[in-house]
Backbone as CSV, one residue per row, in Angstrom:
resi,resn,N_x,N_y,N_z,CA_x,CA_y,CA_z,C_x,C_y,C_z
1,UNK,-1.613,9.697,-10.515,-1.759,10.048,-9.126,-1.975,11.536,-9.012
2,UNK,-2.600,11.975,-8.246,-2.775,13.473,-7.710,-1.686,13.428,-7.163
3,UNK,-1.307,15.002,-6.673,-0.686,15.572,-5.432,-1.215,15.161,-4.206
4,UNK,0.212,14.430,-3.563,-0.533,14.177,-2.060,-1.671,15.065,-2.018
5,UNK,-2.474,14.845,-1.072,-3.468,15.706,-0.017,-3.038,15.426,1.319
6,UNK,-3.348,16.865,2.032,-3.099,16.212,3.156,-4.324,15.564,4.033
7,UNK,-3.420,14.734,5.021,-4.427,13.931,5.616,-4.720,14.207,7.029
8,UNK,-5.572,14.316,8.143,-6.264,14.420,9.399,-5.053,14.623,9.986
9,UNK,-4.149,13.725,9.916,-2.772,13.821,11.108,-2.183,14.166,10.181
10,UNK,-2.018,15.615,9.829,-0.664,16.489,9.027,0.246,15.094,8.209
11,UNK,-0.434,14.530,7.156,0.260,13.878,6.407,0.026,13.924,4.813
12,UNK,0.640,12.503,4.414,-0.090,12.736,3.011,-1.437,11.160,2.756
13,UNK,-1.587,11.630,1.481,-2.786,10.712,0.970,-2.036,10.560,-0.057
14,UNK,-1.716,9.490,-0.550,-1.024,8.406,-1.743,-1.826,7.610,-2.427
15,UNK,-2.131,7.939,-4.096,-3.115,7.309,-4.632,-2.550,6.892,-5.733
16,UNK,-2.499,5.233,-6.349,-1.839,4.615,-7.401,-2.426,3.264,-7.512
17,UNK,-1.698,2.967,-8.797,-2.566,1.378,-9.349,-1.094,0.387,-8.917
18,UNK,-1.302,-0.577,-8.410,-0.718,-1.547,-7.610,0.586,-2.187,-8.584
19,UNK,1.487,-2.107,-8.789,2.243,-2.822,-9.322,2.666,-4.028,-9.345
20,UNK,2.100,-4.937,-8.703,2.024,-6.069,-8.247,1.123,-6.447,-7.079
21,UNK,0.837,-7.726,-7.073,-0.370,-7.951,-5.805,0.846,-7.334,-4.438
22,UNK,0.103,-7.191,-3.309,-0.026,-6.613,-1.798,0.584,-8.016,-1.609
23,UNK,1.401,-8.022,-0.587,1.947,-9.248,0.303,1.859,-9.150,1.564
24,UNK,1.767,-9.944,2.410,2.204,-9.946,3.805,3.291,-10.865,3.822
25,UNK,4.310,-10.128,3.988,6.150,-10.803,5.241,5.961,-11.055,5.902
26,UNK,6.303,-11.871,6.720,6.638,-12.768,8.255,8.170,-12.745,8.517
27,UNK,8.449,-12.722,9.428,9.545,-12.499,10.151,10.138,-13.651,11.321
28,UNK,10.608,-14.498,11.218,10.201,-15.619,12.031,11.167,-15.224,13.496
29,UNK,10.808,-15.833,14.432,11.102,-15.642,16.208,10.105,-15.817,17.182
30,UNK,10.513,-15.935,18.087,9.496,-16.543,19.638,8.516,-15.806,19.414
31,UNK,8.175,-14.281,18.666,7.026,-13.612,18.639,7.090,-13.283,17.213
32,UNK,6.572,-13.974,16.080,6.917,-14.002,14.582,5.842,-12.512,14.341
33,UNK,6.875,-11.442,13.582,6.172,-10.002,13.097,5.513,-10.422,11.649
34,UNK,4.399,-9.798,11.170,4.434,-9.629,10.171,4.400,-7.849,9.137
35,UNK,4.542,-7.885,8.027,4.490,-6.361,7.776,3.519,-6.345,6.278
36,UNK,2.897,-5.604,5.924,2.287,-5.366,4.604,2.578,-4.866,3.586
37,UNK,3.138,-5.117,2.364,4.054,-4.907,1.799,3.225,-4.417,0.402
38,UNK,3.466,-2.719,-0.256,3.223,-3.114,-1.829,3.770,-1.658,-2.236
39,UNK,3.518,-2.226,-3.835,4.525,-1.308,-4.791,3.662,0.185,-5.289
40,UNK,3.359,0.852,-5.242,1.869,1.543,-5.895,2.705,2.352,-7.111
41,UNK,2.346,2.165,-8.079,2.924,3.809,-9.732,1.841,4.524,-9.559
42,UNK,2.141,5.618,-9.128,1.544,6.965,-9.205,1.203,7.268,-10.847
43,UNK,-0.324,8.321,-11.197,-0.217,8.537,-12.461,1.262,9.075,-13.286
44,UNK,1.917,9.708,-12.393,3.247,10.657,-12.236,4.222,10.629,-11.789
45,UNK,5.458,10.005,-12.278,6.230,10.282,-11.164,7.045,8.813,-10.836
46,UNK,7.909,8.898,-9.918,8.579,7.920,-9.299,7.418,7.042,-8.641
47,UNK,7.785,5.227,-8.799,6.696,4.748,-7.979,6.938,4.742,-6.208
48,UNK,6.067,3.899,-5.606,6.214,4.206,-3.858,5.831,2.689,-3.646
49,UNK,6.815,2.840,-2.570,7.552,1.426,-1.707,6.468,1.805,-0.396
50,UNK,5.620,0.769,0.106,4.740,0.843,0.964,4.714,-0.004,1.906
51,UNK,5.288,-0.310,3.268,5.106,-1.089,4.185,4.816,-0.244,5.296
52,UNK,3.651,-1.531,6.152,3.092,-1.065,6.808,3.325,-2.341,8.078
53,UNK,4.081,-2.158,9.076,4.128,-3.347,10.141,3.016,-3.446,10.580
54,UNK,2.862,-5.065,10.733,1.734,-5.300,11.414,1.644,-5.965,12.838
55,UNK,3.027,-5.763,13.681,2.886,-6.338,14.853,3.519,-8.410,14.914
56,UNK,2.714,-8.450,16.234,2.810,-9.936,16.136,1.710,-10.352,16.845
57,UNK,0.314,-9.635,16.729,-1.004,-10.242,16.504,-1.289,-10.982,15.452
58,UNK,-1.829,-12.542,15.865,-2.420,-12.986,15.116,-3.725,-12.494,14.496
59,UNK,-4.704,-12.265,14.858,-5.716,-11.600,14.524,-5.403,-10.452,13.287
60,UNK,-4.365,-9.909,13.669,-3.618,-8.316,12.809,-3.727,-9.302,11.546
61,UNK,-2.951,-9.894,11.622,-2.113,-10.873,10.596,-3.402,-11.524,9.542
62,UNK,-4.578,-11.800,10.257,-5.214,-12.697,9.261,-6.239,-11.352,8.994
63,UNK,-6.368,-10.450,9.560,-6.793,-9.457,9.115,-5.942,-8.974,7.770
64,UNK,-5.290,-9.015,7.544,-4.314,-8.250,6.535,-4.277,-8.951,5.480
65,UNK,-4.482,-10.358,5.693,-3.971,-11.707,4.401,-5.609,-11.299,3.821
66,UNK,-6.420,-11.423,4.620,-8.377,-10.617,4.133,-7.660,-10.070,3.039
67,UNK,-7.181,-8.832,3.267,-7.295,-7.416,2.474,-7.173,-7.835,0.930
68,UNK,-5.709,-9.007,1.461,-5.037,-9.189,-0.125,-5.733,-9.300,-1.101
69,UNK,-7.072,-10.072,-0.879,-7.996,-10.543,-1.964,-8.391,-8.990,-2.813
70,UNK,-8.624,-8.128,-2.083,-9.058,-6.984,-3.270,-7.756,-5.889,-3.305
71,UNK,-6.633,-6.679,-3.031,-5.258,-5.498,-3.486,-4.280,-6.400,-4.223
72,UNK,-4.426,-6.802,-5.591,-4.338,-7.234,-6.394,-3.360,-6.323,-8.096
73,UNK,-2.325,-6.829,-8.305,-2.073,-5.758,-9.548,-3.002,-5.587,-10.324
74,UNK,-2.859,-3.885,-10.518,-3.493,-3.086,-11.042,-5.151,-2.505,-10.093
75,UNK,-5.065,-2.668,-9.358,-6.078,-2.262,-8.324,-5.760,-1.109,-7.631
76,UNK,-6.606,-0.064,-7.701,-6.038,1.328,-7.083,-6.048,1.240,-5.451
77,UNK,-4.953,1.626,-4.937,-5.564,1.941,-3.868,-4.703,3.467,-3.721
78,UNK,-5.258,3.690,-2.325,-4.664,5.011,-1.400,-4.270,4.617,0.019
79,UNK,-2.900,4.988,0.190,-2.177,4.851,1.510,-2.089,6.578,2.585
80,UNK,-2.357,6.174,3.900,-2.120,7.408,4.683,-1.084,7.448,5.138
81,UNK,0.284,8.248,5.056,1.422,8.022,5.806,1.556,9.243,6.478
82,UNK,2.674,9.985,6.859,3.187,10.823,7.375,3.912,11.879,6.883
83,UNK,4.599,11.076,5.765,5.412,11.353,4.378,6.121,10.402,3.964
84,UNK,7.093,11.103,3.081,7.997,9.906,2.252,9.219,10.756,1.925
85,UNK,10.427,10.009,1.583,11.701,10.113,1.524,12.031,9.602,-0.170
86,UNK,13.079,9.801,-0.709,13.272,9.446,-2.197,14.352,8.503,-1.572
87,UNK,14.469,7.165,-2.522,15.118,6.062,-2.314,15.889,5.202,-3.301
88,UNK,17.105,4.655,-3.482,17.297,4.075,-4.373,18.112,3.200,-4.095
89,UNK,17.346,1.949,-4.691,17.882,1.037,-4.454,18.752,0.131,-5.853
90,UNK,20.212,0.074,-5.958,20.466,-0.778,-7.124,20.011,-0.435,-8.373
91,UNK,19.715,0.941,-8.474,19.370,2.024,-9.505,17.970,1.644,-9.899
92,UNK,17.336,1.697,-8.790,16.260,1.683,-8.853,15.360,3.097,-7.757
93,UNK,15.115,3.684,-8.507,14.668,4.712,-7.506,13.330,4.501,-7.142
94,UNK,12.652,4.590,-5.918,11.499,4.685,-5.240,11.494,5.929,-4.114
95,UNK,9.426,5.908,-3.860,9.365,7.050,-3.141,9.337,5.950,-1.570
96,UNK,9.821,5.945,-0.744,9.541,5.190,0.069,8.694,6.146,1.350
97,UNK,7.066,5.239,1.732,6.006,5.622,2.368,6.561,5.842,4.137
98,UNK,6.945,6.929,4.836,6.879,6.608,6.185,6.157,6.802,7.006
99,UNK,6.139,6.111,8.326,4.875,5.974,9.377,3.077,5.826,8.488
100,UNK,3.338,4.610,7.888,1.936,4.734,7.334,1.115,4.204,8.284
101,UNK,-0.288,4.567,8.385,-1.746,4.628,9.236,-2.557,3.878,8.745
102,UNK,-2.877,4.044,7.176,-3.746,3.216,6.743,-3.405,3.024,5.019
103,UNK,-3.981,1.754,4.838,-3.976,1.421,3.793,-5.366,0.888,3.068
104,UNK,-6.046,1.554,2.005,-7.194,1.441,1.908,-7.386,0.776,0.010
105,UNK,-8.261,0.105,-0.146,-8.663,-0.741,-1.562,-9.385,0.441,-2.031
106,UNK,-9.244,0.858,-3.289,-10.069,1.343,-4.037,-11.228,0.646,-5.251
107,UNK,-10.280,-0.507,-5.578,-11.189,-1.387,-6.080,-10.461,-1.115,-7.376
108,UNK,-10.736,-2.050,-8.608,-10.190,-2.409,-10.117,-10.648,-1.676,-10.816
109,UNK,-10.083,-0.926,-11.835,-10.935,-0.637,-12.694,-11.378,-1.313,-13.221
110,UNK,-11.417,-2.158,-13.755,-12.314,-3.396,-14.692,-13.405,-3.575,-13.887
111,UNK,-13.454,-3.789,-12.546,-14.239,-4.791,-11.613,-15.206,-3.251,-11.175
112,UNK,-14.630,-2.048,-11.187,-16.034,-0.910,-11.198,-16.812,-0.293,-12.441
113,UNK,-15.942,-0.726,-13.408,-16.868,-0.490,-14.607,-17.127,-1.733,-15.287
114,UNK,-17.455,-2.888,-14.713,-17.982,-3.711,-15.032,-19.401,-3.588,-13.902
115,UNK,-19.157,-2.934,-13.168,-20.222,-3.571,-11.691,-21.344,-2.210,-12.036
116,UNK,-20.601,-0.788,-12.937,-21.282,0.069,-13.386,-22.328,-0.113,-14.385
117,UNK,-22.137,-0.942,-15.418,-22.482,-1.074,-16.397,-24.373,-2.091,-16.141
118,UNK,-23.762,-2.619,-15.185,-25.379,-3.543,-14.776,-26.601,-2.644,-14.294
C-alpha cells in the first residue's frame, strides 16, 4: 500500500489486495439495513476493517451485491474515507476505515495481466 493520499473531501485514499471476498450484511427489521463489508492488507502495515452502510434501499442493496463479482480475494481495490482509528479486536489489531464515501475495484492482478498480454 502507499501512504494514504489525500482525497477531494480532506480525507484519505486506502489502497490494498482484499483479504477475503467483499460481503454485504443485512440487518433484519420493518426497514432491513444493509452494510458493505471487507478486509483490505495494505503492502505495509496493519490490515483495514472497511464498512460502508448501505441504507435500506433496495436498489442500494442490489447495487452493492453487483460490485461483489469483481471484489473478490486478492483483488486490489481503493477505499475513500475520512480517516481511520487503530483497533483491536481479541488481539487482533486492525486499521478501522471511518465515514467511508467510496469504495472502488481495481481489478486482479492475474485478470490485468492476463487481459495485458492479448
Amino acid at each position: 500500500m502507499q501512504a494514504p493520499a489525500p482525497h477531494p473531501d480532506n480525507g484519505v485514499r486506502i489502497t490494498g489486495t482484499l483479504q477475503e471476498n467483499a460481503a454485504v450484511l443485512y440487518q433484519a427489521g420493518i426497514q432491513p439495513s444493509a452494510m458493505l463489508v471487507l478486509k483490505i492488507a495494505p503492502e505495509k502495515g496493519l490490515p483495514f476493517l472497511v464498512r460502508k452502510p448501505l441504507g435500506t434501499d433496495p436498489n442500494v442493496h442490489m447495487a452493492a451485491q453487483a460490485k461483489l463479482v469483481v471484489m473478490k480475494r486478492g483483488d486490489q481495490v481503493a477505499v475513500y474515507a475520512k480517516g481511520f482509528h487503530a483497533r483491536d479486536d481479541h488481539d487482533v489489531a486492525t486499521l478501522f476505515a471511518l465515514d467511508v464515501s467510496d469504495i472502488l475495484p481495481l481489478g486482479s492482478p492475474t485478470r490485468n495481466r492476463a487481459a495485458g498480454d492479448e
